[in-house]
N, C-alpha and C positions, 0 to 999 in steps of 0.2 A: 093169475093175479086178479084177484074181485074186483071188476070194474067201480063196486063203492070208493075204492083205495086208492085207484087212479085219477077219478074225479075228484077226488080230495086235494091229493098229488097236484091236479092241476089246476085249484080254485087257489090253494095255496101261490103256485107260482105265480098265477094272475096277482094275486094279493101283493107280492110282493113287487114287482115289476111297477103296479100303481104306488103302494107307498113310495117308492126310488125314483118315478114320477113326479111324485108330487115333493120330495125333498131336492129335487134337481130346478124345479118351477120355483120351490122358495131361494135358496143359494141363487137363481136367476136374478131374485127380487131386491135383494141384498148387492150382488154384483154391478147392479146398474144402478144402487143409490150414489149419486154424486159427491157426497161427503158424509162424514161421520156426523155432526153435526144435523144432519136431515135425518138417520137412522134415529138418532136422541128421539128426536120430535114423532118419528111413526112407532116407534116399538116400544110397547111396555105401554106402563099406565095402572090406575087405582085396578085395585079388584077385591075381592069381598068372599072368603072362601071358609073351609073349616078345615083345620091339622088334623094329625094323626091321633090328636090326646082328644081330638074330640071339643077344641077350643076355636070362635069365632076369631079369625085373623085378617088383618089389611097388608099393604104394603108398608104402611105407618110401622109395624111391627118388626120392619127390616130394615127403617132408614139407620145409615148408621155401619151397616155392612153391606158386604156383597153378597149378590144372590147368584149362583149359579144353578137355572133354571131348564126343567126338562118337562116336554109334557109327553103323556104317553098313558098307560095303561095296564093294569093287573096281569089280567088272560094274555097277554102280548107276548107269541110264543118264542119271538127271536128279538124282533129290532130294539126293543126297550132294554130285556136285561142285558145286552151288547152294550147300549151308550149309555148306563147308568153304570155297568162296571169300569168301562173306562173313564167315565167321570170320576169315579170312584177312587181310581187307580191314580187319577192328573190330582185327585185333593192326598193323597199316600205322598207321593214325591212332593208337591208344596209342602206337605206338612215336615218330610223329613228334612226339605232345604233351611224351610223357615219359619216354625210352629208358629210363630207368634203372628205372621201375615196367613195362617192356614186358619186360625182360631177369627179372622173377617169377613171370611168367605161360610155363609152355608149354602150346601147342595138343598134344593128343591124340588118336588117330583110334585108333578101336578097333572093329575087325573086327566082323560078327554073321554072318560068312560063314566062319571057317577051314578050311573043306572044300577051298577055292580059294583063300585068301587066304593064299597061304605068303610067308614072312621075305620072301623076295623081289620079290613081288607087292608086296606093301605097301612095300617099299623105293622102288620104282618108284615106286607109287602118290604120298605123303606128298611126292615131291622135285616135286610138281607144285602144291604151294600153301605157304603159311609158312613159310622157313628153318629154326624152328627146331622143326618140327612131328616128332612121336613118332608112331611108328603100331606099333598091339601086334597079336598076333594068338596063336594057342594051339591047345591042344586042344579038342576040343566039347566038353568038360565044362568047361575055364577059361574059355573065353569065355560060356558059360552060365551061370557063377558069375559073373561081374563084371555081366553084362547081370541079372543078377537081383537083382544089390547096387544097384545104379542104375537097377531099375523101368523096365526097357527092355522092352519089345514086340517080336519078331519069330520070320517065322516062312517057312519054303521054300514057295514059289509053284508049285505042281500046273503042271506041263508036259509035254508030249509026251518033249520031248528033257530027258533028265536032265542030261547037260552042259552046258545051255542054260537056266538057269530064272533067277528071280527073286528077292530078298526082301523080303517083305511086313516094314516094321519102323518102329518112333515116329523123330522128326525132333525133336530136343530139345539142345539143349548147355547142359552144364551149367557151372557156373566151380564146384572143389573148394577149399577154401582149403587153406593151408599146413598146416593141422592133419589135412587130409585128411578137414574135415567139407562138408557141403553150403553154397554160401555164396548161387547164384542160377542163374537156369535160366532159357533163351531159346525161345523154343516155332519153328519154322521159318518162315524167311521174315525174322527180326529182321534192321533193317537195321543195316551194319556204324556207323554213327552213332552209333545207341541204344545197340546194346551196347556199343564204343568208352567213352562217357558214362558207363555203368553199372560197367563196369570199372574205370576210373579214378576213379571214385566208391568204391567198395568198398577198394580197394584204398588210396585217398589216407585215409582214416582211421585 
């Protein structure tokens, strides 16, 4: 076996082991907040990005419904299309319980890679999971501002080939409510079921 394959093999599993790290560190951070109420006030917030059409967008743009939000990444060779098809999967069963509570929710996908991830990319990207899925992306300073209004993790993966790397980044989606405050949050891995359940739960009140 060519030892190039192996150390791939192994930069890979490193890779993975830190992301599952650092989505263990956030779920931590969520775990010990004392009330719901205190999460409102630390997660979320303004931010300042560009859609998939290539249009400047706010959070203004969303009050009104709910967002269920993901951050993550294009090149992202396993953990992103895993929690966007299950998110995917949780808006399919809300939708078939109760279209008219599925049409208040949109899915969000939001870049931690804009180096790569232009309007386009991510146009591309978004038409391969939920119809009516938004995918934003910006400059490094906007999408650094939104990932730091919603206590996001990530960070570029040390490679040989600079065109070729990784990112290291938390695995969390979050649901914003129409006010644009924090309303719940799925740690990676939640089956589309659960959250399905929990959405319609929040949302039927």
């Amino acid at each position: 076996m060519p030892k190039s394959f192996i150390a791939r093999s192994a930069f890979i599993l490193c890779l993975a082991l830190i992301v599952a790290a650092a989505a263990f560190i956030g779920m931590k951070f969520f775990d010990q907040s004392p009330s719901n109420k205190q999460a409102r006030a630390l997660i979320g917030g303004p931010f300042n990005l560009v859609d998939h059409t290539g249009k400047d967008v706010s959070e203004k743009d969303f009050q009104g419904k709910y967002m269920l939000i993901y951050f993550g990444y294009t090149y992202c060779p396993d953990v992103c299309p895993t929690s966007l098809t299950l998110l995917s999967e949780a808006m399919d069963i809300v939708e078939a319980k109760d279209a008219a509570l599925a049409k208040l929710i949109t899915p969000v996908f939001i870049t931690v890679d804009p180096e790569r991830d232009t309007v386009s990319a991510i146009k591309d990207y978004v038409e391969n999971f939920y119809p009516t899925m938004v995918g934003l992306t910006g400059t490094t300073e906007q999408v650094s501002a939104a990932a730091k209004a919603f206590r996001v993790f990530y960070q570029k993966a040390e490679v040989e080939d600079s065109n070729d790397y990784l990112m290291d980044h938390s695995s969390i989606t979050y649901l914003i409510g129409p006010d644009s405050l924090y309303s719940k949050h799925y740690g990676h891995g939640t089956g589309p079921d659960e959250m399905a359940t929990s959405m319609l739960e929040i949302l039927s009140q």
